[in-house]
N, C-alpha and C positions, 0 to 999 in steps of 0.2 A: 298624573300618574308617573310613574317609574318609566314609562314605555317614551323614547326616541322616536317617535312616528310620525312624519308629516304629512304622507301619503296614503288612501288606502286603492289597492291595485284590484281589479276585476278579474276573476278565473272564471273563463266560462266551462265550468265542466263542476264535477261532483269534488267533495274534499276527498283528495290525492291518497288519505293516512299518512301514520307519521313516519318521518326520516325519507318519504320518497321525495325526489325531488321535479320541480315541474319548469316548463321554461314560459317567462311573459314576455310580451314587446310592450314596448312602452313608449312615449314620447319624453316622460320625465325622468331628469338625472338622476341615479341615484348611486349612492356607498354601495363599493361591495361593504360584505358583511355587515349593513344594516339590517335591522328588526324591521319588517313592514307588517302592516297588516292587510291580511287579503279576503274577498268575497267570493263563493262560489256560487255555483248557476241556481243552488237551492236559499240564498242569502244568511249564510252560514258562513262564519267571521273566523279565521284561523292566522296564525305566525309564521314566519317562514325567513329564512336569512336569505340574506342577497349575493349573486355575485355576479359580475359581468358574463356576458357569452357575447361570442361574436356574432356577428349578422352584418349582413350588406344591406338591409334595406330602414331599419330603424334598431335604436337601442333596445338590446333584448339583457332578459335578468336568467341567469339558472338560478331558483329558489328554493331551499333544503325545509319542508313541514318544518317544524319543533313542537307545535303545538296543535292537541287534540282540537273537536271544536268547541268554541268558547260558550259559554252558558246565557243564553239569548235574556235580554231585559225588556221592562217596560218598554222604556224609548230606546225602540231599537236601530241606534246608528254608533258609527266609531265612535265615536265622545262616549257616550252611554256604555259601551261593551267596556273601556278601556274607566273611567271612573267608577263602574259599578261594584269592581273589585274592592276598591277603598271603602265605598262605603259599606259593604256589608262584610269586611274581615274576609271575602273569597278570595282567596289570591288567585290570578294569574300564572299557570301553569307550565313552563316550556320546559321541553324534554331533552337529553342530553345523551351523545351516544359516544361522544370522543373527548379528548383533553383539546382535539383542535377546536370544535364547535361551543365548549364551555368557555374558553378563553375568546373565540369572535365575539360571545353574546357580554361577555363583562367588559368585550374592549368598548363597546357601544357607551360604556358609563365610565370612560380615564378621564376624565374633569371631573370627577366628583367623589366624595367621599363617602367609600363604602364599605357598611359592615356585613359580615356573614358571621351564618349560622349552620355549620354542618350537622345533621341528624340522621341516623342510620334506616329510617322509617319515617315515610312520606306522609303517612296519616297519621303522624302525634302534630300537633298543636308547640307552639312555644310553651313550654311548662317547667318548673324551675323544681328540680329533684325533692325538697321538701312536700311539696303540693303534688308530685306525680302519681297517678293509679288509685288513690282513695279520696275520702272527705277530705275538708282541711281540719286536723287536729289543733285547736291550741295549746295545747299543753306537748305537742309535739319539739316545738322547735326550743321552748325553754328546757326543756328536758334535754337532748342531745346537750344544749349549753352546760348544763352543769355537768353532767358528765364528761364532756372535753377538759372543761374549766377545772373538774376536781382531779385530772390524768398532772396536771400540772408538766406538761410538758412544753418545751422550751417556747413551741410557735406560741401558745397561749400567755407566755409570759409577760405580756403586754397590756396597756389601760386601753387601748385604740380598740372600738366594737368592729371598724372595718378591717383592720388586721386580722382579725381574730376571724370573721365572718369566710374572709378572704382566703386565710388558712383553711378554713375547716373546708370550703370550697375545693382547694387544694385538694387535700387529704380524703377527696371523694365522700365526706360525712353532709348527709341531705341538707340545704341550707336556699333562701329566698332566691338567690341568685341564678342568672341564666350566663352560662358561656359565649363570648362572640369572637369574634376576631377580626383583624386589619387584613388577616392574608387569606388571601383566594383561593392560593394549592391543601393548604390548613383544612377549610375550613369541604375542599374535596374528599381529604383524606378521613374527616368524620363523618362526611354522608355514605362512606364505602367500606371502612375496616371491620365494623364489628361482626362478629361468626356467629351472633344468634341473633342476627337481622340479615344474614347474607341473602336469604331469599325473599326479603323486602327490597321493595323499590328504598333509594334511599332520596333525601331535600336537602336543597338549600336555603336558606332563608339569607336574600341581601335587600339590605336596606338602604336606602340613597340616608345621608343622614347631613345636611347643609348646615348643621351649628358645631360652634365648638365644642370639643367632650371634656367636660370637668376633669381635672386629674380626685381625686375625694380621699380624703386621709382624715385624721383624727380632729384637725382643725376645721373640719366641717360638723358644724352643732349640730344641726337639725339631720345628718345622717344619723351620727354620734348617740343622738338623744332618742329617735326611733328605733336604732339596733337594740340600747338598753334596754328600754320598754318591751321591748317584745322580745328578748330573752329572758329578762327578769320577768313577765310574765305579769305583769304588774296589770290591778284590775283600775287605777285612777289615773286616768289620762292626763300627764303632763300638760300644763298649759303650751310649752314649747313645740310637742308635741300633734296637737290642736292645730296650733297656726300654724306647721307647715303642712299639713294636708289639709286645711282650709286652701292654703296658697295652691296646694295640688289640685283641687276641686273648681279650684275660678279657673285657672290654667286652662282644663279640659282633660288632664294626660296626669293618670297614676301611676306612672312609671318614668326611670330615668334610665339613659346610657351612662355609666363611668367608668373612667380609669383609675387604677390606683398604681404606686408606685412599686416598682418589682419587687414584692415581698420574697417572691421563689422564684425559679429559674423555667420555671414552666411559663407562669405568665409573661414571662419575657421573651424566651422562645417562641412558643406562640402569637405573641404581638395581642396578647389576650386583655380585653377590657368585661363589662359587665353591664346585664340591664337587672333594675331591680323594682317590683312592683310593688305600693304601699296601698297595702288594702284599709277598708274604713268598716271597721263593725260598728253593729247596729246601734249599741250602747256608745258607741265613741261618734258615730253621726251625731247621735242623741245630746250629748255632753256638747260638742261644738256648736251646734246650732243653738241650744240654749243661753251659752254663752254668750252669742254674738247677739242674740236676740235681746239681752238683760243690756249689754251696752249700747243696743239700739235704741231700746224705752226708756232707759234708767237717763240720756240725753235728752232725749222727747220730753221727759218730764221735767227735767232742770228749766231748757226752753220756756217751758209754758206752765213753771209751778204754780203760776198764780190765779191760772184757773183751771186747772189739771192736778187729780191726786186721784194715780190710779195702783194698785194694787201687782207689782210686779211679780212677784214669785209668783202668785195664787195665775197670772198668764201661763208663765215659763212652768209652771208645774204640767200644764196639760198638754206641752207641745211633745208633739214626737215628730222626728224625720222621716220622711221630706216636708219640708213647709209648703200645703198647698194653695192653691186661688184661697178655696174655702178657708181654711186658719187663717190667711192673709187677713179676710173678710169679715172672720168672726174678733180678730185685734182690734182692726178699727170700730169694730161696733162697740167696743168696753170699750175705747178710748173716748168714744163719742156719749157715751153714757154716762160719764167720769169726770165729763167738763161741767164747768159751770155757766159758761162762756158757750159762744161759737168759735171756735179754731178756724183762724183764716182758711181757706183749699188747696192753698201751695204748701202749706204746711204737712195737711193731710197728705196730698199729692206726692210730697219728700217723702214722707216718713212712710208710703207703699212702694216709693223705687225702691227705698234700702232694703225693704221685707221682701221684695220681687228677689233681689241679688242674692239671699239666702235659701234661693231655691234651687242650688247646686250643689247643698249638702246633705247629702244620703250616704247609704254602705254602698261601700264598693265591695265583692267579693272578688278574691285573688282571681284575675285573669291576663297574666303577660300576653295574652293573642288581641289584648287592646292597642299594640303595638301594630298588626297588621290593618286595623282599622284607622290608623291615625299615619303611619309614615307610608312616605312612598316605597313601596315594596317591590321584589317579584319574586317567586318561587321556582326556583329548578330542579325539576325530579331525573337523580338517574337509576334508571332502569338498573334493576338486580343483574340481569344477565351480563351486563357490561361493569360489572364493581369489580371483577377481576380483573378485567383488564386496565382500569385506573390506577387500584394500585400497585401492579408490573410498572404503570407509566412514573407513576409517583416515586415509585422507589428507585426507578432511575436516575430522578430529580434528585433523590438524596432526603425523599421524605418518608417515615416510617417512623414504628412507635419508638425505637431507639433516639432517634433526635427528635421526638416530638415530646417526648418524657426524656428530658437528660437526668434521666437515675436509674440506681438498679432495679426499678419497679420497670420504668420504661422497656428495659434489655429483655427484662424475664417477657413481659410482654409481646415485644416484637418477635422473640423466639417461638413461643406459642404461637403463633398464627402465623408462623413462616412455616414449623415443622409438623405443626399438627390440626 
């Protein structure tokens, strides 16, 4: 998990709530400002930041709550409470009342690389403005395309689909793409500005992310070749296509982090990169697995032409995705029906690992919150009542929608929610 913790500290007393603060003694050293995790007399798991107090007779901690109590698991011990989040997409909740206690909790993570995601509302999910509030339309997203495309305006005057994609993301028009950013103050000032979420709690979403992040431009195909396809709307799935959300499907992870190269001055200000999710409909499961399946037999058979002649299409006609035990089962029984021969059992043997490995080809439906499930995360909610005073603090710093939009959009903005 995301959690710094090597400790967990005993409270004997009931959970405190949050932002109060409690004092421990202890024998073990610890960080101020670390994250520990504590127990209390009902064995109820809670956060709390650290910081020295004095004492004359052993090391004592003053500890600030941050977090409500944690949602009890199966295997109820530390390990358990702090990986259960990953596995079920629950994040990890800590609360945040100051600019000083948001900065102790991300100082806990300066060796490592981290993205955020500011949102004004604590209870939406990762969702990427194409996909937000309704079904997913497919005729949605090719639709906006051509009407950008036929505005013929300058951003669109480009062969690059991540250009374009990256524009229209710009220009606030709904597209696959999810916002993130490098910078921490950034990514406060989105979980706090907006005036028709003011009396929402707003989130953070930061991500540990330990690989490097692609920069992706036009000379990336397999970006290139999936943006066309799904603004052209196109119902024959590219072979190109195909194999690279086959490659996404062995992977485990339908979704990517990328940069691209400062098209506009927003993304640049910002320090703004992007995650984008490649969903797998049912028909295009369907077409991939078929595929790989005719070059799986269509070899089996070369192998063993000379006592094997079996009927490929009339297989692959009746397979539909997911490939299960059973169709595995019912393959090799017409393979075996087919021979003339006995086929040695390593043969057979081979030829059910490859069919086992095609059992990771199914739909995926669009959902970026497969991110919360797969990277090390944590979630920080700040409370509504305090977003005023963040951005009083923020805009001290010099951050506000005038330099966070360097245009006259940005200006008109920051003025509205300064005056009105």
């Amino acid at each position: 998990m995301i959690f710094i913790i090597n400790h967990v500290l005993e409270y004997n007393c009931e959970y405190p709530g949050l932002f109060n603060k409690i004092i421990i003694s202890s024998d073990i050293l610890l960080v101020d400002n670390s994250l520990i995790l504590l127990k209390d007399s009902e064995n109820n798991y809670f956060i709390g930041i650290t910081s020295t107090y004095s004492s004359e007779e052993k090391q004592s901690y003053s500890i600030k709550v941050v977090s409500k109590i944690i949602e009890k698991t199966e295997r109820y011990n530390p390990e358990s409470v702090l990986e259960n989040s990953k596995d079920t997409g629950k994040s990890i909740e800590l609360y945040v009342e100051s600019l000083d206690d948001y900065l102790k909790i991300i100082g806990n993570y300066s060796n490592e690389q981290l993205l955020f995601r500011g949102q004004s509302n604590s209870d939406w999910g990762i969702v990427s403005s194409l996909f937000r509030g309704q079904a997913v339309d497919n005729d949605k997203e090719h639709n906006l395309y051509i009407e950008m495309n036929q505005s013929n305006f300058e951003e669109f005057e480009t062969p690059s689909f991540v250009k374009k994609i990256c524009n229209m993301q710009h220009l606030g028009i709904p597209t696959r793409l999810v916002d993130w950013t490098e910078n921490k103050l950034l990514s406060l000032f989105f979980a706090c500005v907006s005036k028709e979420n003011e009396e929402n709690d707003g989130a953070i979403f930061i991500v540990i992310n330990n690989k490097k992040i692609e920069v992706i431009d036009e000379t990336k195909a397999e970006f290139e070749d999936f943006l066309k396809y799904r603004f052209s709307n196109d119902k024959t799935l590219p072979e190109s296509v195909g194999r690279f959300l086959l490659t996404l499907m062995k992977n485990g992870k339908q979704y990517y982090f990328f940069k691209t190269r400062y098209y506009n001055d927003r993304i640049r200000i910002q320090k703004g990169l992007f995650s984008i999710y490649f969903e797998v409909l049912t028909d295009e499961a369907d077409s991939i697995l078929k595929n790989q399946l005719r070059e799986i037999l269509k070899k089996f058979q070369e192998e063993n032409s000379e006592i094997l002649n079996i009927n490929i299409n009339e297989i692959i006609k009746k397979i539909r995705a997911p490939l299960t035990d059973d169709l595995i089962q019912d393959i090799s029984s017409i393979i075996a029906t087919s021979s003339s021969d006995d086929i040695t059992p390593y043969k057979y043997e081979e030829l059910e690992r490859q069919l086992y490995t095609l059992q990771v080809i199914n739909e995926f439906a669009q959902d970026m919150n497969q991110i919360t499930q797969i990277e090390n995360h944590l979630k920080l909610i700040i409370p509504s009542i305090y977003k005023k005073n963040f951005i009083i603090e923020l805009e001290n710093l010099g951050i506000n929608s005038s330099t966070v939009y360097p245009d006259l959009d940005g200006m008109i903005k920051y003025l509205n929610e300064k005056y009105t």
